[in-house]
C-alpha positions in Angstrom: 103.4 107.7 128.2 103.0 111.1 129.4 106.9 112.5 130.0 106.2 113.7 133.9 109.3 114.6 134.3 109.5 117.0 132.0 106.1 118.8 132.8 107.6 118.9 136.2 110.6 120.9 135.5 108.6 123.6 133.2 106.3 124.1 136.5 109.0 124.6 138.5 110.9 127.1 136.2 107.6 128.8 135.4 106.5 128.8 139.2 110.1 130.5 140.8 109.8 132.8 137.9 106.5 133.6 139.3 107.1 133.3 142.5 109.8 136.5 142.1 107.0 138.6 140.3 104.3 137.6 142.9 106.5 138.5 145.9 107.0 141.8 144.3 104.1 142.8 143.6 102.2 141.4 146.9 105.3 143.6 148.1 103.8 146.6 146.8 100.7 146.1 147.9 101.3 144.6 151.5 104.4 147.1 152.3 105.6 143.9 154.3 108.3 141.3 153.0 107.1 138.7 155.4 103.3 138.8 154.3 104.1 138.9 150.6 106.7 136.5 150.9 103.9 134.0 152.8 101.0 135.4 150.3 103.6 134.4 146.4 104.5 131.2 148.1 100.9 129.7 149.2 99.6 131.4 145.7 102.5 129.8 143.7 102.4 126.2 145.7 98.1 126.0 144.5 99.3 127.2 141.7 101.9 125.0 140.5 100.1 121.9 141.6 97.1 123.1 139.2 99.6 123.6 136.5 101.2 120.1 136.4 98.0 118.5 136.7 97.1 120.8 133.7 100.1 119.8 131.7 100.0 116.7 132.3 96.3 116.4 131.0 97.2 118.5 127.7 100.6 116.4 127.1 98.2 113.2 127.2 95.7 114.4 124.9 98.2 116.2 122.7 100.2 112.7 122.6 97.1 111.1 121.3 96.2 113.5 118.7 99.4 113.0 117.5 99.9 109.5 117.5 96.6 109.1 116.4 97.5 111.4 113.3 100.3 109.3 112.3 98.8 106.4 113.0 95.9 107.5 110.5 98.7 109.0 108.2 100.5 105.9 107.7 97.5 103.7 106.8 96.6 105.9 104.2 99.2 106.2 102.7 98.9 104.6 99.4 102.0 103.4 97.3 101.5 103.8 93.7 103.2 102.1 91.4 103.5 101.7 87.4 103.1 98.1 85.9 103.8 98.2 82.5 104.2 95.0 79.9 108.2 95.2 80.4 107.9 94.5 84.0 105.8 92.1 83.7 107.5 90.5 81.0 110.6 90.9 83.0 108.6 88.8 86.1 107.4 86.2 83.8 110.9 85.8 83.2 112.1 85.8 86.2 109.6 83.3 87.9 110.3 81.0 85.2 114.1 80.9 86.0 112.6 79.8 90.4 113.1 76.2 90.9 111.4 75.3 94.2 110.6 71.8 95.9 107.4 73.9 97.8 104.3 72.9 96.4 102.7 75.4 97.3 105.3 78.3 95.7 105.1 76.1 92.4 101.3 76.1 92.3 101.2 79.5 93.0 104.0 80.7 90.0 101.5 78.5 87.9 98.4 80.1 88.8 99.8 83.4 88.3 100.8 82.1 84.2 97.4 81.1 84.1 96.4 84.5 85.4 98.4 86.3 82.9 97.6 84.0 80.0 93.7 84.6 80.5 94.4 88.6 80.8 93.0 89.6 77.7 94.9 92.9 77.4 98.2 91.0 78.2 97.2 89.1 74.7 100.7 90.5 72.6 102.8 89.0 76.0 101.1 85.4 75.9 104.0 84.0 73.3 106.7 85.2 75.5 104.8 84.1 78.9 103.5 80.2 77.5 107.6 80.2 77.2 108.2 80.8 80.1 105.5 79.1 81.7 106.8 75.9 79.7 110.4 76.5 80.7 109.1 76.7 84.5 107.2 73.5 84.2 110.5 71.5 82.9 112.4 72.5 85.4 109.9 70.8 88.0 109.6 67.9 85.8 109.0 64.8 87.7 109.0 66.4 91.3 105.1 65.3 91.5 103.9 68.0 93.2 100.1 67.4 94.4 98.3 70.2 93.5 95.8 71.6 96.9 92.2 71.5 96.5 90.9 74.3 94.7 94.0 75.0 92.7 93.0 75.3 89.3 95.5 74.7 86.7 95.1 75.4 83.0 96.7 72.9 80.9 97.9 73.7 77.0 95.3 72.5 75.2 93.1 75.0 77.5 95.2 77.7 76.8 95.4 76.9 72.9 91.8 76.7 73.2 91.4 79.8 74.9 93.4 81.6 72.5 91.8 79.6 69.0 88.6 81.4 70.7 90.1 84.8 70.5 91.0 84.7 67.1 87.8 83.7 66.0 86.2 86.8 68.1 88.2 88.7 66.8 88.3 87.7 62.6 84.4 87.7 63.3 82.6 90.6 62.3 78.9 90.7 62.3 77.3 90.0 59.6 75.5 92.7 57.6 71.8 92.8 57.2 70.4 92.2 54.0 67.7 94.1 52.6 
């Protein structure tokens, strides 16, 4: 909102400070008080009137600008943040330690060890994190949680699979050509 109020008071300072200089000089050139009184006042009243609708017009567009500038500023601004294998060790961890009724929380603590544990460059963490993952899961023992459709859940012979097929890529060289 456009602050009227105070756009009115700056034309009413600016206009009786003009008003003064417009007498005078209207003064000097009439030689009559009356006349140059009548002459600064009708000058000054259009005068005012066309300021405040001017200020008021800039104030709007200037609020605009501005708010659109923060607006802009504040969805670009861009958080960064440094996620190293301590943190995430120290999250395993700690969502290992949750114990929720929700379905939905559990599933979702699950999916993200699943996540984790398929991550190849997380590989020297998945020790630590099928620990924790196993902790997690006998805490929640026997709640029967039913898991939503489309939540996929990797169970530990998948994940000992997974990693048996890791190993083998990696011991695997290729094999040398014979002449």
């Amino acid at each position: 909102m456009v602050d009227w109020k105070r756009s009115l008071l700056k034309t009413v300072i600016y206009r009786l400070i003009t008003l003064v200089l417009g007498t005078l000089t209207a003064y000097v050139a009439t030689q009559d008080l009356a006349a140059a009184g009548g002459v600064a006042l009708l000058t000054e009243f259009v005068q005012s009137i066309n300021y405040f609708i001017y200020e008021t017009i800039w104030s709007h567009f200037e609020e605009r600008r501005i708010r659109k500038k923060v607006e802009e500023e504040f969805m670009n601004k861009e958080v960064q943040m440094m996620i190293d294998f301590n943190f995430l060790r120290d999250l395993s961890y700690e969502l290992s330690q949750m114990d929720t009724f929700i379905d939905k929380v559990y599933f979702s603590i699950i999916k993200f060890f699943d996540r984790m544990l398929e991550n190849e460059e997380l590989e020297t963490l998945h020790d630590e994190i099928l620990k924790h993952k196993a902790h997690f899961e006998l805490v929640h023992q026997g709640r029967n949680f039913k898991p939503d459709e489309g939540v996929e859940q990797l169970d530990k012979e998948e994940i000992k699979e997974i990693k048996e097929v890791k190993e083998k890529v990696k011991k695997s060289e290729l094999p040398e050509e014979e002449a």
